[in-house]
FIRODO-626051 format. One line per field, with one value per residue: residue number from 1; residue in one letter; z negated, y, x of N, C-alpha, C, O in turn. Coordinates in pm, whole numbers, plus 50000, padded with zeros to 5 digits. Atoms other than C-alpha are relative to their C-alpha. Layout:
N
k c(NUM:...)
r c(A:...)
nZ c(Z:...)
nY c(Y:...)
nX c(X:...)
caZ c(Z:...)
caY c(Y:...)
caX c(X:...)
cZ c(Z:...)
cY c(Y:...)
cX c(X:...)
oZ c(Z:...)
oY c(Y:...)
oX c(X:...)
// end
This chain:
155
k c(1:2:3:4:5:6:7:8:9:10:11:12:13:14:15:16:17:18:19:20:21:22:23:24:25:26:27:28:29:30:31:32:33:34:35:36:37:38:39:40:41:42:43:44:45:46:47:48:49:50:51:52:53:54:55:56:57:58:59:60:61:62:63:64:65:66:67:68:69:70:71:72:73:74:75:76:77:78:79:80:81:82:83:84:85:86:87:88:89:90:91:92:93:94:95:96:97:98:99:100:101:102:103:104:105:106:107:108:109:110:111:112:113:114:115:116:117:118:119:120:121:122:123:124:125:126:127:128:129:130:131:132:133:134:135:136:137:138:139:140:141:142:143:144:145:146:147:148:149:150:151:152:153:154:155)
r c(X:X:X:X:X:X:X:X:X:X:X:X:X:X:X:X:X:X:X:X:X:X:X:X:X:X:X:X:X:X:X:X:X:X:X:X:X:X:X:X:X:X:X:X:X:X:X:X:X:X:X:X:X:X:X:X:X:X:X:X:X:X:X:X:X:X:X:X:X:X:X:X:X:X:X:X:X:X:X:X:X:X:X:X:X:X:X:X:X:X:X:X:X:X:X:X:X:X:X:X:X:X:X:X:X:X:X:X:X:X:X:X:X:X:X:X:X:X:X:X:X:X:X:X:X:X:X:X:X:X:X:X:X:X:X:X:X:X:X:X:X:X:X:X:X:X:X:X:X:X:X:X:X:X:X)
nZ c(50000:49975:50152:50028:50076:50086:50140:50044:50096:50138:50043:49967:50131:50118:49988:50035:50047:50120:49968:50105:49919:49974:50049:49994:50139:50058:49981:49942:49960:49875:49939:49958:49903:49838:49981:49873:50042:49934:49953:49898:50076:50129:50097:50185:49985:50151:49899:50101:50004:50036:49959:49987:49907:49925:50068:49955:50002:49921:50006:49923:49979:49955:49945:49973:49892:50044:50108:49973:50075:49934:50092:49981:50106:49970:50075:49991:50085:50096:50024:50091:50023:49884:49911:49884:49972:49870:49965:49868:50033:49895:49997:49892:49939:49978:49987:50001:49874:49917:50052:49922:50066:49964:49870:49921:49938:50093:50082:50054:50047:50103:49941:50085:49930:50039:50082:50073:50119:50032:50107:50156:50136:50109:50127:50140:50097:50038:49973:49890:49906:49817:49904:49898:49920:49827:50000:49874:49928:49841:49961:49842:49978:50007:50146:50018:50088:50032:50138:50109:50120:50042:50185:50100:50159:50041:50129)
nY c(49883:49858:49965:49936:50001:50068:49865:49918:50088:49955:49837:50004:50095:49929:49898:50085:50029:49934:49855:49970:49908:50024:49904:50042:50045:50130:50045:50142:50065:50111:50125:50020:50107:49956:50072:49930:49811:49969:50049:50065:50059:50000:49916:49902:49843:49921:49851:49874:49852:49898:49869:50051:50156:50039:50159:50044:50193:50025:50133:50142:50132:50038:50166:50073:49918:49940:49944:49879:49916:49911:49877:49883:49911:50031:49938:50075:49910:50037:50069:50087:50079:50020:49892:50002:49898:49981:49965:50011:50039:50100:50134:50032:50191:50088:50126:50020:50056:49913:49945:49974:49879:50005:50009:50088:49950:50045:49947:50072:49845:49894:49832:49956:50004:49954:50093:49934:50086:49967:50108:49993:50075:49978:49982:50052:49913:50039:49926:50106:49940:50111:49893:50081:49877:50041:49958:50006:49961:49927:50086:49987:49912:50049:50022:50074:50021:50120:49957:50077:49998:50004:50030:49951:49966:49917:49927)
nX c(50085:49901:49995:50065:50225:49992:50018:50175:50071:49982:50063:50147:49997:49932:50114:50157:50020:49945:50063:50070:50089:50112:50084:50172:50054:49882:49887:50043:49877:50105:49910:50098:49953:50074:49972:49993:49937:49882:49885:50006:50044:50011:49929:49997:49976:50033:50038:50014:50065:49890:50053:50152:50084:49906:49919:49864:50002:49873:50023:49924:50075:49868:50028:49867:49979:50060:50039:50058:49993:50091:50020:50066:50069:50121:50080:50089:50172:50068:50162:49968:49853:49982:49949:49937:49898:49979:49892:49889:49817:49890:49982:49889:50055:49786:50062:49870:50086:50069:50091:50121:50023:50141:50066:49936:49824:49907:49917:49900:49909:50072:50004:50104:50134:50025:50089:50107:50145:50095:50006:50091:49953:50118:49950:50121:49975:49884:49924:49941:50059:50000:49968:49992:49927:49975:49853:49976:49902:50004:49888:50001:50127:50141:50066:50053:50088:49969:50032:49933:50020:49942:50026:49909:50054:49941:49955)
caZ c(50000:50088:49770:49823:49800:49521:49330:49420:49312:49010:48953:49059:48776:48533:48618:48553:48241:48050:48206:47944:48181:48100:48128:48161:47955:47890:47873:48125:48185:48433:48434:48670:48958:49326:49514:49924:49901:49950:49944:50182:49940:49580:49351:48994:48979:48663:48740:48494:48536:48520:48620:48575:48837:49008:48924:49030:49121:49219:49217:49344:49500:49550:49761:49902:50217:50128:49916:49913:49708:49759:49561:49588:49462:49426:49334:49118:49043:48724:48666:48333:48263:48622:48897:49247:49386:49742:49765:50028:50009:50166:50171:50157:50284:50351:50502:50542:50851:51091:50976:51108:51043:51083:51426:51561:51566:51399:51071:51035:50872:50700:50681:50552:50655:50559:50319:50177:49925:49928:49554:49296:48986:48714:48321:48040:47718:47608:47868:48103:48445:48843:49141:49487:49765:50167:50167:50541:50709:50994:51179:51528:51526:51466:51185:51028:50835:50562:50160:49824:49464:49193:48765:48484:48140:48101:47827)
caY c(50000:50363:50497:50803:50664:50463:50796:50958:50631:50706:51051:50979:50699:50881:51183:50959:50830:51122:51397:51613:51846:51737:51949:51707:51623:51268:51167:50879:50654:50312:49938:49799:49485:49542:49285:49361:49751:49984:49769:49496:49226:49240:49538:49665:49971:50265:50583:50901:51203:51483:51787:51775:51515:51478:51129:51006:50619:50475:50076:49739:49474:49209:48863:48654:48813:49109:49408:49767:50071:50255:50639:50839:51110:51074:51287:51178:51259:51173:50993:50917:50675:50571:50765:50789:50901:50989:50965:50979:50898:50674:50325:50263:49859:49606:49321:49098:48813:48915:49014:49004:49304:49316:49443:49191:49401:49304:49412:49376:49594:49913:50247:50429:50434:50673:50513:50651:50515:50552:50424:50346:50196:50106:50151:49938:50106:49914:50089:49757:49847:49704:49885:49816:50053:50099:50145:50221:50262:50450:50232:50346:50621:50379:50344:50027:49945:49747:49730:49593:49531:49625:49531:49654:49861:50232:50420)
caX c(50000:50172:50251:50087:49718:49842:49930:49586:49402:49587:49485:49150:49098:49327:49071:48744:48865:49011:48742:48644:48413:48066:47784:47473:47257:47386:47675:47695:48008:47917:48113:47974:48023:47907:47804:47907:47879:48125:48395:48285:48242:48241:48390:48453:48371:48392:48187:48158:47921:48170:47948:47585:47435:47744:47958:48308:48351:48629:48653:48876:48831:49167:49070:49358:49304:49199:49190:49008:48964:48625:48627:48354:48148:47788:47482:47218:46832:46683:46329:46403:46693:46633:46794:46854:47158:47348:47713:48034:48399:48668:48743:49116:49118:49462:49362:49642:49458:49253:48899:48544:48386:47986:47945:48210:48560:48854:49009:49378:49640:49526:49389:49105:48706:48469:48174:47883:47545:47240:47150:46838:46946:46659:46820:46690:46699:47003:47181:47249:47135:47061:47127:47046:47230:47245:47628:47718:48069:48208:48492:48641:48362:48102:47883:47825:47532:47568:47441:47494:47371:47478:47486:47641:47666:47601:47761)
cZ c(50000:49797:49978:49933:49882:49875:49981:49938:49857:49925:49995:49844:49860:49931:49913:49881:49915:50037:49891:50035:50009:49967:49976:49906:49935:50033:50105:50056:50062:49986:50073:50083:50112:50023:50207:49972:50059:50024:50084:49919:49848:49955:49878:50005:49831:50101:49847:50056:49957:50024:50018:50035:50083:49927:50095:50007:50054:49916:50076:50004:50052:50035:50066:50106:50025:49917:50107:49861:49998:49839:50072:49933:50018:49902:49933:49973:49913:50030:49899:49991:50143:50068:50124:50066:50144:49972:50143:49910:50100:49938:50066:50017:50041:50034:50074:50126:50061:49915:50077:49966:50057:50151:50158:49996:49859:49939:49991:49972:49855:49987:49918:50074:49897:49971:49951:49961:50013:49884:49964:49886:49879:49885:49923:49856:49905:50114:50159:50149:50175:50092:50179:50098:50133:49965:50133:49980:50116:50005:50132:50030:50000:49858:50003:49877:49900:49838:49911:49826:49888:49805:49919:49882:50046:49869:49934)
cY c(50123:50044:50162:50018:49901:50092:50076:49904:49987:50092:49983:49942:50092:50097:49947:49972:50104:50147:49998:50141:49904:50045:49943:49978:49857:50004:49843:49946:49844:49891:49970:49869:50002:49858:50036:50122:50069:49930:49835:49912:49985:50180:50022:50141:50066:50160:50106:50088:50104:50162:49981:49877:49974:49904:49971:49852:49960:49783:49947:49915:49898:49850:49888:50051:50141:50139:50155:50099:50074:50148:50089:50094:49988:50131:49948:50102:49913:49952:49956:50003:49945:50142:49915:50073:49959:50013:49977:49994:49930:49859:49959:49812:49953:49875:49917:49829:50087:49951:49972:50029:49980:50008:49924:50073:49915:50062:49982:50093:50083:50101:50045:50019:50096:49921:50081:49861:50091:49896:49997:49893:50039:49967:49925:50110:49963:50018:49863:50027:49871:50106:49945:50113:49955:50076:49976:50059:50054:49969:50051:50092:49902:49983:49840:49982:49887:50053:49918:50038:50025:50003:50070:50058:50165:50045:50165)
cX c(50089:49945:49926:49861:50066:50001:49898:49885:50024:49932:49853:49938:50055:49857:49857:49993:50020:49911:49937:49853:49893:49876:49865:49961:49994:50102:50019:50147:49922:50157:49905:50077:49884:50004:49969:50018:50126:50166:50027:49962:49980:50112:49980:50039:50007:49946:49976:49909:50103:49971:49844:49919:50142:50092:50067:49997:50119:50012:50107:49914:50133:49860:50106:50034:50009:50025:49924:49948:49891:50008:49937:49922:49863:49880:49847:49897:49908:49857:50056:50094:50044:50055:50012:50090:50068:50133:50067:50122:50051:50023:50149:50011:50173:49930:50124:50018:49927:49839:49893:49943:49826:49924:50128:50172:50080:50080:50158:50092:49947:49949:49875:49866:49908:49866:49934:49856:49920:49934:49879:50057:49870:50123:49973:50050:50138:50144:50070:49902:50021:49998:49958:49992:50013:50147:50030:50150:49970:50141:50025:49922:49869:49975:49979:49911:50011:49904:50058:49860:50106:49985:50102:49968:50011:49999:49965)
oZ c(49926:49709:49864:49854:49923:49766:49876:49857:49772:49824:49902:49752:49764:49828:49813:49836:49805:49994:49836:49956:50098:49854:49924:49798:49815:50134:50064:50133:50049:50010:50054:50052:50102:49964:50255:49914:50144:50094:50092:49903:49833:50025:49830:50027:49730:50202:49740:50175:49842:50014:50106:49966:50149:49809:50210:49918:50141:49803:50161:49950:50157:49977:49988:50127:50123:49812:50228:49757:50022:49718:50165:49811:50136:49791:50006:49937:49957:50133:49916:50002:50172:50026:50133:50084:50191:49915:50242:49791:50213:49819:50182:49947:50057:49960:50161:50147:50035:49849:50193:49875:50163:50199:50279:50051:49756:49998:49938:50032:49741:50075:49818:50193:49777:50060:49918:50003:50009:49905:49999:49909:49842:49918:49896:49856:49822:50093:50253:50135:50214:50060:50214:50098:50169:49913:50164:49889:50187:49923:50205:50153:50057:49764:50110:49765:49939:49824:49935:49805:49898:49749:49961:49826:50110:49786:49827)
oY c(50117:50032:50198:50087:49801:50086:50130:49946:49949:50078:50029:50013:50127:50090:49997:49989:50086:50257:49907:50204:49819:50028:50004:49970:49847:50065:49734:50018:49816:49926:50005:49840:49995:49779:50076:50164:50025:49969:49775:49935:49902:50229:50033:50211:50002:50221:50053:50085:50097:50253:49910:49792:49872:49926:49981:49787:50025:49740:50017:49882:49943:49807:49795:50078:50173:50085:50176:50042:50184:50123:50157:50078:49967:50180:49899:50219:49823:49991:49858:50103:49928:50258:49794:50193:49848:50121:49929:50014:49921:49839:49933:49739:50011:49818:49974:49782:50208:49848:49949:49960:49921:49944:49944:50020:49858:50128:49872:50200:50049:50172:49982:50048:50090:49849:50185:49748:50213:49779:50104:49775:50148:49898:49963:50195:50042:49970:49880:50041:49771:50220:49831:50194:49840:50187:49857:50136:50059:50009:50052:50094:49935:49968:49784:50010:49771:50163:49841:50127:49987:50088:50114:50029:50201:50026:50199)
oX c(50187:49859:49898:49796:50006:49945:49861:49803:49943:49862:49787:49896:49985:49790:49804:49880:49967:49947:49875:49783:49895:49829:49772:50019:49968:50136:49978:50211:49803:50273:49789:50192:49761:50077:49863:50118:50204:50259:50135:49843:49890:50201:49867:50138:49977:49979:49948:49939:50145:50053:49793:49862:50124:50120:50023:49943:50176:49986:50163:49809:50181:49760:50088:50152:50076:50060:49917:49912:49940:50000:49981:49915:49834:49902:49761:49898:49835:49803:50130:50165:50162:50049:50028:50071:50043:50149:50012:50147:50004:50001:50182:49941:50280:49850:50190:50130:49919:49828:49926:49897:49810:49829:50136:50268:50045:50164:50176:50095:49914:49998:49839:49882:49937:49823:49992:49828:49937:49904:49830:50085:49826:50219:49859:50139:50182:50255:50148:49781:50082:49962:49986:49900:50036:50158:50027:50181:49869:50223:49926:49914:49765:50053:49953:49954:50025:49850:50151:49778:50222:49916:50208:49862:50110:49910:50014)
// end
């Protein structure tokens, strides 16, 4: 991996865990585990609220073949404990065989893709939550459509 995005995946994370800029009215920190989504097949993600409705994510995903990084920013809108929220970001990806990517091309190498969610996530009152997101790419100038679920704890 170029050591550059390795030092902004740092920062990024660093950022997420030690932000002390929070103006909403919860406090909301996110473990969570994707399943497909932005990072093609599975991820662990951590997300923070760090400015009102606006939340930071940034997640892995390692497979033998495999890995990818998805960080993005997302906005949400309250109902409650439920929300729905809209983010974008990048998807840096290493794929280390060749690949077969949804609308037939082939992955191999590395580089970055631009990724965005469209989320709802229902809450329970113990804070454990479900998610279920259209997470599309854009590869080569094409979009690909794709989604994901997703579980976890918030804090």
């Amino acid at each position: 991996m170029n050591n550059r995005l390795i030092v902004l995946y740092a920062v990024v994370l660093l950022a997420l865990l030690f932000s002390g800029v929070n103006l909403a009215q919860k406090s909301h920190n996110s473990i969570y585990a994707e399943l497909f989504g932005n990072a093609g097949g599975y991820s662990v993600n951590y997300e923070r609220t760090v400015y009102q409705n606006i939340s930071l994510r940034a997640g892995f995903m390692f497979v033998s073949d495999a890995s990818a990084f998805p960080v993005l920013v997302n906005y949400r809108i309250y109902s409650g404990e439920n929300y729905f929220s809209v983010g974008a970001g990048i998807l840096n990806w290493h794929v280390y065989s060749n690949y077969k990517i949804t609308n037939g091309e082939q992955l191999k190498g590395s580089g970055l893709m631009f990724t965005a969610r469209i989320n709802y996530t229902l809450v329970t009152r113990n804070g454990l939550f479900l998610g279920i997101s259209f997470t599309p790419f854009v590869y080569n100038g094409k979009m690909i459509p794709f989604g994901g679920f997703s579980f976890g704890y918030e804090f």
